[in-house]
C-alpha positions as CSV (number, residue, x, y, z in Angstrom):
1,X,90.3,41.8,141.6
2,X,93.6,41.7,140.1
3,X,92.9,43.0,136.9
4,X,90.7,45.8,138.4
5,X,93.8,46.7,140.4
6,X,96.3,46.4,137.4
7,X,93.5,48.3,135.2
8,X,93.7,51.0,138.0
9,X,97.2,51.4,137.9
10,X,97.8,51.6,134.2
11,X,95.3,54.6,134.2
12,X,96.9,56.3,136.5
13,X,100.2,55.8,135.3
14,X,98.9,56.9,131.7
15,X,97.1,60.3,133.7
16,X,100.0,61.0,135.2
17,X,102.3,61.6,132.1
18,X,100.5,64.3,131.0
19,X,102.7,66.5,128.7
20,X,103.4,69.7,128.7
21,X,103.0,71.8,125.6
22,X,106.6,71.7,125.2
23,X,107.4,68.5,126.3
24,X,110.0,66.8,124.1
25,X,110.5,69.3,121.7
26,X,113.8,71.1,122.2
27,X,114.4,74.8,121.3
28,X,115.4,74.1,118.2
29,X,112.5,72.8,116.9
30,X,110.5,75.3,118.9
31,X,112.4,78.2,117.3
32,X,111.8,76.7,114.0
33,X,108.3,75.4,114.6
34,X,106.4,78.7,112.6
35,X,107.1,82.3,112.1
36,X,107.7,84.9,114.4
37,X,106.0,88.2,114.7
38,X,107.1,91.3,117.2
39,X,104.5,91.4,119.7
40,X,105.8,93.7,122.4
41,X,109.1,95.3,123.6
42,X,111.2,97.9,125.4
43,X,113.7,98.7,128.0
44,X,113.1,97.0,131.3
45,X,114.7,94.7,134.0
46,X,116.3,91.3,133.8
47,X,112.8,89.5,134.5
48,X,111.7,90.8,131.6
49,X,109.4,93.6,133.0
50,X,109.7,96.6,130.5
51,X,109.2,99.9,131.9
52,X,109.8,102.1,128.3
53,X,107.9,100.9,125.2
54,X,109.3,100.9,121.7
55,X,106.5,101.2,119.9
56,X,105.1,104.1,121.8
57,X,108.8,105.8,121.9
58,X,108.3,105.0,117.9
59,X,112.0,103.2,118.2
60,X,109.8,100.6,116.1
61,X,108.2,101.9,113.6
62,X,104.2,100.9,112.9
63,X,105.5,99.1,109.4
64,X,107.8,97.4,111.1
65,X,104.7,95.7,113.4
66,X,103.6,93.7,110.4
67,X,106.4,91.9,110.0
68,X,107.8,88.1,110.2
69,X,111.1,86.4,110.9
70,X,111.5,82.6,110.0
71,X,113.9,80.4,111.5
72,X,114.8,77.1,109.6
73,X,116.5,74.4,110.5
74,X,120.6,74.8,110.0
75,X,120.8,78.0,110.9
76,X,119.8,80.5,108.1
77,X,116.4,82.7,108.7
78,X,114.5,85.2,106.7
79,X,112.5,88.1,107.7
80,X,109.2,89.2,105.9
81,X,108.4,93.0,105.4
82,X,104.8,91.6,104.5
83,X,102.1,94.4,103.8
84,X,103.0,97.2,105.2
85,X,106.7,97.8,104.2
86,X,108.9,100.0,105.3
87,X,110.4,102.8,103.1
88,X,113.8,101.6,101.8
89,X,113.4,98.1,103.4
90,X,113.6,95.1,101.0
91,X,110.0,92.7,101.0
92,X,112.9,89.9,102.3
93,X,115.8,89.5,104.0
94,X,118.2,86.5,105.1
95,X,120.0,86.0,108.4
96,X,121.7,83.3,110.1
97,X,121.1,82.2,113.9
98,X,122.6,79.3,116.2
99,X,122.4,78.9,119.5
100,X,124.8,79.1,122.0
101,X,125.5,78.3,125.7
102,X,123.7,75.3,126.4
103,X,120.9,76.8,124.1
104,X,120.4,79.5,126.6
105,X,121.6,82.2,124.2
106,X,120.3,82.8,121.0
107,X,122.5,84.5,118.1
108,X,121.5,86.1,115.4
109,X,123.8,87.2,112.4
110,X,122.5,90.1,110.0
111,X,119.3,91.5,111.0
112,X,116.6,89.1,111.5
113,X,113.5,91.6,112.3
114,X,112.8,95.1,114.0
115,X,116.6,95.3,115.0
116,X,116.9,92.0,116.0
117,X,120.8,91.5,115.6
118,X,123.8,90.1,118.0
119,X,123.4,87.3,121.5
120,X,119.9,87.4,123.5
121,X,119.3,85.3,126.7
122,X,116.3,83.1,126.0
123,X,114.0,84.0,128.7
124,X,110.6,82.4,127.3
125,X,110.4,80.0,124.8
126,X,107.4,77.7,124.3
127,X,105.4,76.9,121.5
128,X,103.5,80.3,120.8
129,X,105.7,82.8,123.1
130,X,109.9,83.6,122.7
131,X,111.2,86.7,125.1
132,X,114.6,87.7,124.4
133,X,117.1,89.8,126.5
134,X,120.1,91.9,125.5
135,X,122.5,93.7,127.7
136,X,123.4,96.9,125.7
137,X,124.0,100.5,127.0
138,X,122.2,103.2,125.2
139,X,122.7,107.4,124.9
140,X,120.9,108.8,127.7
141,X,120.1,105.4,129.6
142,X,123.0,104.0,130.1
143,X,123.5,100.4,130.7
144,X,119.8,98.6,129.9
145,X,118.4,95.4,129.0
146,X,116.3,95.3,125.5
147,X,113.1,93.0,125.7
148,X,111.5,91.9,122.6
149,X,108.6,89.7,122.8
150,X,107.7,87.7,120.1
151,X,104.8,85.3,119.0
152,X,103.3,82.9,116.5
């Protein structure tokens, strides 16, 4: 009886430690784990709830959608025009990121990807999904905050 209890016990202690996808990896390694691609964006609200989209306001332009942004580990990126380039746009480029405020804030020096430049709040970031937010005021709208969604 008292190893059926004590076998009982250690199963549900083991059950009960169930990870989460993210569990243990910090955002670091997350933001570093694979290549990013732009999967949607726009102008919306602090929860992240976009109510003008880029794409179809063609503020991103369709050989822009293609593309890829790496992050490596110590702070230098580089972004990938891949097949569909844009005119004038070189097939790489390098940037530099770090994050900041108790990793809430991720900055990006140079332009990583679609316009992706200057300090976003991390709203989202898990192993396949990163949403980042910027404050910024633009002609005709005033102040806003930019969403861009990105993905693996």
């Amino acid at each position: 009886m008292k190893y059926s209890v004590a076998a009982i016990f250690i199963c549900l202690s083991l059950l009960s430690c169930k990870k989460d996808d993210d569990a243990g990896e910090n955002k670091s390694e997350l933001i570093t784990s694979a290549a990013w691609k732009y999967d949607t964006g726009g102008i919306g609200d602090a929860s992240g709830n976009i109510v003008f989209d880029f794409v179809t306001a063609g503020v991103i332009p369709s050989c822009a959608l293609d593309n890829t942004v790496k992050f490596e580990m110590g702070g230098a990126g580089t972004s990938y025009e891949n097949a569909d380039i844009c005119p004038s746009s070189p097939a790489t480029s390098t940037f530099g990121w770090s994050l900041l405020n108790n990793e809430t804030v991720l900055n990006i020096t140079g332009t990583a990807t679609t316009g992706l430049s200057g300090q976003f709040t991390i709203k989202t970031l898990t192993t396949s999904k990163m949403t980042l937010l910027k404050d910024t005021t633009i002609t005709g709208f005033g102040n806003v905050t930019a969403i861009f969604n990105l993905k693996h």
